[in-house]
N, C-alpha and C positions, 0 to 999 in steps of 0.2 A: 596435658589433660584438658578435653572440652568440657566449657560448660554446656546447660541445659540452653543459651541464650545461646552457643554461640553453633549448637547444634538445630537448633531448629530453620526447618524447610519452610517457607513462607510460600503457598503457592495462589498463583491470578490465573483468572482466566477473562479473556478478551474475546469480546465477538469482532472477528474486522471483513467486513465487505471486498469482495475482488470484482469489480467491477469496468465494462465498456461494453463495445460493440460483438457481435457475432464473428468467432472464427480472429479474432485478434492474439488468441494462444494464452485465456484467460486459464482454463483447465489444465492445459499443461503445465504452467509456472505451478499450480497447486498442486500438482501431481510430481511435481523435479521438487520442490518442498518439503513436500511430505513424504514421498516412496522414494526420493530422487532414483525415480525414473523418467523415461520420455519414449513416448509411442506417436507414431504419423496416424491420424486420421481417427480423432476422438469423436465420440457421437457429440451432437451441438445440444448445449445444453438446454433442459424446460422448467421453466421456473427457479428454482437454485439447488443446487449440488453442497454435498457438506463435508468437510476432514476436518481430523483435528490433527495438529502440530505442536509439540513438545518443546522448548527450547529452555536448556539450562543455563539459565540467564547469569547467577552465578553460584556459589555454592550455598548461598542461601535463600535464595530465590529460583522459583520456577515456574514460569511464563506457558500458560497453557490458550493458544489460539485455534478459536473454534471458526473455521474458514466459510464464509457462505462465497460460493461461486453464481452470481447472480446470470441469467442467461440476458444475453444482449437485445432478444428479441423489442421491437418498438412498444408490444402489448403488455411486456411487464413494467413499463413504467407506471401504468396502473396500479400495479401492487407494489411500488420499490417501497413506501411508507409503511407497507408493514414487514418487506425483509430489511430495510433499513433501523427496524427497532433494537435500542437499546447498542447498537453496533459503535465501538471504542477507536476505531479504526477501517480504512481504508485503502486497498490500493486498485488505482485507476488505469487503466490498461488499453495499449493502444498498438497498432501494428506501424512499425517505422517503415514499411515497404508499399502505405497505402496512408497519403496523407488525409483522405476523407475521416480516418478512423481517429484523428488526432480532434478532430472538431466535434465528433460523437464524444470522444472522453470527457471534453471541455462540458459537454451539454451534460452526461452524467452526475460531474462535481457538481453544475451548478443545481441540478435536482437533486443530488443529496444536502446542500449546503441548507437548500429554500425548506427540505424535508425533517432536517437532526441535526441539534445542535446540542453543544455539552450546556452542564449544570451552569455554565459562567456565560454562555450565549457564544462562545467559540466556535468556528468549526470543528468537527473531531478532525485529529490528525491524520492526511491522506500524504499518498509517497503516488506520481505519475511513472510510470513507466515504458517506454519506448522498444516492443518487446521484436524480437524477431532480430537482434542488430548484429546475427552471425551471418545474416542476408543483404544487410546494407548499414551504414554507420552515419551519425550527423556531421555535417561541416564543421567549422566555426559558427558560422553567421544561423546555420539552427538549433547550435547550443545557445546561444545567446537568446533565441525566442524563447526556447525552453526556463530560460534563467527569469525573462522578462513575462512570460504564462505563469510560472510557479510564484512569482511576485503578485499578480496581479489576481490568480483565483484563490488564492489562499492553501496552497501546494507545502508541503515542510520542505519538499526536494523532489529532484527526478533521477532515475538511474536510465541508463540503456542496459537492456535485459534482455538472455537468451534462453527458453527455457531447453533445447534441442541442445544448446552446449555448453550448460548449466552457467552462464556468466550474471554477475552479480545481484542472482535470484537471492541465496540465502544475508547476502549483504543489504540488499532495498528494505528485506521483512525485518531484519535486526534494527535498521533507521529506524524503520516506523514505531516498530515494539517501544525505542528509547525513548520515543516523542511519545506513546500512549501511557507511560512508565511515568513521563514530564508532567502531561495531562493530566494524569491521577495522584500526582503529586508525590510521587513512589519515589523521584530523583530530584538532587539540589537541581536547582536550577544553572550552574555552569556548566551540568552538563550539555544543554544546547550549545555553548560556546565552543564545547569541546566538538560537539558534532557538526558544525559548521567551519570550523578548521579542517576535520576529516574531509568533509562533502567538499572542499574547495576544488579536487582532482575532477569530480563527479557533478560540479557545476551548481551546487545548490544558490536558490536563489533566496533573498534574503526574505526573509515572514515578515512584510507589511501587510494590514488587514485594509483591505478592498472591498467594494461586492463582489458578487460573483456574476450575474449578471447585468 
């Protein structure tokens, strides 16, 4: 028989940022997340797009993320300060098939980083993502940048992500959700240790605090 304690739903809601460059396949990933579906040829986003996504985190917890799809345009940088409010989370989005878009995402971390910072002067926890990788994959030698970028801007991890053939979309958002779980102090703190043994396949790089620019 349950108790009252042992039935009750606990539920969060999280604002997190999707953030990068135009046409890097920011909407898609939100759309294979939330509808897990994928369509060619989205309209480009103006200003920021919004869903929300449900995740039963466990059975007594439930993680409710409210998604801003920020458009890549150069003129919203102007306003990131105010879609950047209050936001718990980020994922930074970039196309693995055009490495310009790789130095754009860099430039977006470090505008959110200089824009919102948590209650403790932290970065909020951001997951890089190398999106398009059913079109092309990293070598060795640029996973290892990737390991040595997410070192150096203050990154939890990066995945390579498809959202066209849904490869480890729903795994990057689950990372981050743990780290914004970690952030809010929701989980022991082993559990990073736990999820840096997972992330060893996926290359995570170890969380020393740098600047960003």
């Amino acid at each position: 028989m349950q108790t009252d304690a042992e039935s009750t739903v606990t539920e969060h809601l999280y604002k997190v940022l999707v953030i990068g460059d135009t046409e890097v396949g920011k909407t898609s990933l939100v759309r294979r997340l939330v509808k897990n579906q994928y369509a060619e040829g989205y309209k480009i986003s103006v200003g920021a797009d919004f869903a929300l996504k449900i995740i039963n985190w466990d059975r007594n917890t439930v993680v409710r993320l409210h998604l801003w799809d920020i458009a890549g345009q150069e003129r919203v940088r102007n306003l990131s300060r105010v879609y950047y409010q209050k936001a718990m989370g980020a994922l930074v989005v970039y196309d693995i098939t055009n490495d310009t878009t790789l130095g754009s995402a860099l430039s977006w971390k470090c505008d959110l980083d200089n824009k919102l910072r948590l209650s403790n002067g932290k970065p909020i926890p951001a997951v890089l993502l190398a999106n398009k990788c059913d079109q092309s994959r990293h070598s060795p030698s640029e996973s290892s940048l990737l390991d040595k970028i997410c070192n150096e801007k203050d990154f939890v991890g990066w995945f390579e992500t498809s959202a066209k053939e849904n490869i480890n979309v729903k795994e990057a958002v689950n990372f981050l959700v743990r780290h914004i779980l970690l952030s809010d102090n929701l989980l022991p703190s082993e559990e990073s240790h736990k999820d840096q043994i997972a992330l060893n396949t996926q290359s995570e790089a170890p969380r020393n605090k740098t600047n960003c620019c």
